[in-house]
C-alpha positions as CSV (number, residue, x, y, z in Angstrom):
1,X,-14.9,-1.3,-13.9
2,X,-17.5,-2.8,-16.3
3,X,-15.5,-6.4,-15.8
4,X,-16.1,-6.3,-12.0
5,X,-19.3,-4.8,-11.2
6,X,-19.0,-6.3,-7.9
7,X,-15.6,-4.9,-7.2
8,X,-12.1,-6.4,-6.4
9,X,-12.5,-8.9,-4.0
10,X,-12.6,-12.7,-3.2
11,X,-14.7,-13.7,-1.0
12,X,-14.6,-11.2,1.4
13,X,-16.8,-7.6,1.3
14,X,-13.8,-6.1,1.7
15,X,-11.2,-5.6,-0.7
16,X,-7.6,-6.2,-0.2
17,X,-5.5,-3.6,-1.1
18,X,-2.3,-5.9,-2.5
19,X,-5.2,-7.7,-4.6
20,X,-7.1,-3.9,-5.4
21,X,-3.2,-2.5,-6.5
22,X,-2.4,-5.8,-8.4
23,X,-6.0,-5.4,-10.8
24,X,-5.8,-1.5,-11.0
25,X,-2.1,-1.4,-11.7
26,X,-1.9,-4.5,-13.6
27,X,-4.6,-3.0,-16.0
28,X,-3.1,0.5,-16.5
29,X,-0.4,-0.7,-17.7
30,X,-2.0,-3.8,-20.4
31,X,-4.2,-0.3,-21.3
32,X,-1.0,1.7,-21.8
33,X,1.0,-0.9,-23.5
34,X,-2.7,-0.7,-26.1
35,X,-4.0,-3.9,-25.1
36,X,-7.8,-4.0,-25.2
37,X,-8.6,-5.8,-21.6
38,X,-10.6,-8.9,-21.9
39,X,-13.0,-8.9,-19.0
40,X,-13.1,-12.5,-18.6
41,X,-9.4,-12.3,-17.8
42,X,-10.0,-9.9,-15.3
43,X,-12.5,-11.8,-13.1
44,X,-10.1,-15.0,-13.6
45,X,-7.2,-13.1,-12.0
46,X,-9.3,-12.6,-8.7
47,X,-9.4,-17.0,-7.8
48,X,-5.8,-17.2,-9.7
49,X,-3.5,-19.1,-7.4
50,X,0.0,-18.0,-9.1
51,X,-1.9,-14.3,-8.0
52,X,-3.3,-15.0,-4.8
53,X,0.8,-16.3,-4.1
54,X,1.9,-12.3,-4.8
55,X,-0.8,-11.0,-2.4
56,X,-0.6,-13.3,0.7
57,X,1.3,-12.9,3.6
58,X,4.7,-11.4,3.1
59,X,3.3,-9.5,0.4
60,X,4.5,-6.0,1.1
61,X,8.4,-6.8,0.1
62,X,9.2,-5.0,-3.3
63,X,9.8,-8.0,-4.9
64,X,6.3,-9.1,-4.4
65,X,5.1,-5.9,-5.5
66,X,6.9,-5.7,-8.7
67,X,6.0,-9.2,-9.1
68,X,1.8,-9.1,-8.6
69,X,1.8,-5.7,-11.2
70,X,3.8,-7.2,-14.2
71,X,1.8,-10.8,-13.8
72,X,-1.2,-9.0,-13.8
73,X,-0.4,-7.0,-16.7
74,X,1.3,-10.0,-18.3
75,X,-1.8,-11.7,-18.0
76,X,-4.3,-9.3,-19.6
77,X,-2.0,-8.4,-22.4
């Protein structure tokens, strides 16, 4: 992804997969909706603390799920 040429993570080389599914998901579906993704947006989303709260610990529970996609999309539409 041209926004993220170093890829999907925070700090670490490797990249989470809640935070990985949050960006990729999130994205699809601002795309879909025909939202034209502002890359700036993107790399804000990886040290935002309302997302880093929907990919913690304790993340896994549907709720959380649901919740990272739609404020990832939400926040890129």
């Amino acid at each position: 992804m041209a926004a993220l040429p170093d890829g999907i993570s925070r700090s670490r080389k490797a990249t989470p997969i809640n935070l990985f599914e949050a960006i990729s998901v999130g994205s699809a579906l601002a795309l879909r909706s025909g939202s034209n993704i502002d890359h700036d947006r993107v790399r804000a989303l990886l040290s935002d603390e309302e997302l880093k709260r929907f990919t913690g610990a304790g993340s896994n529970a549907k709720k959380m799920v649901i919740g990272r996609i739609e404020y990832t999309r939400d926040k890129l539409l």
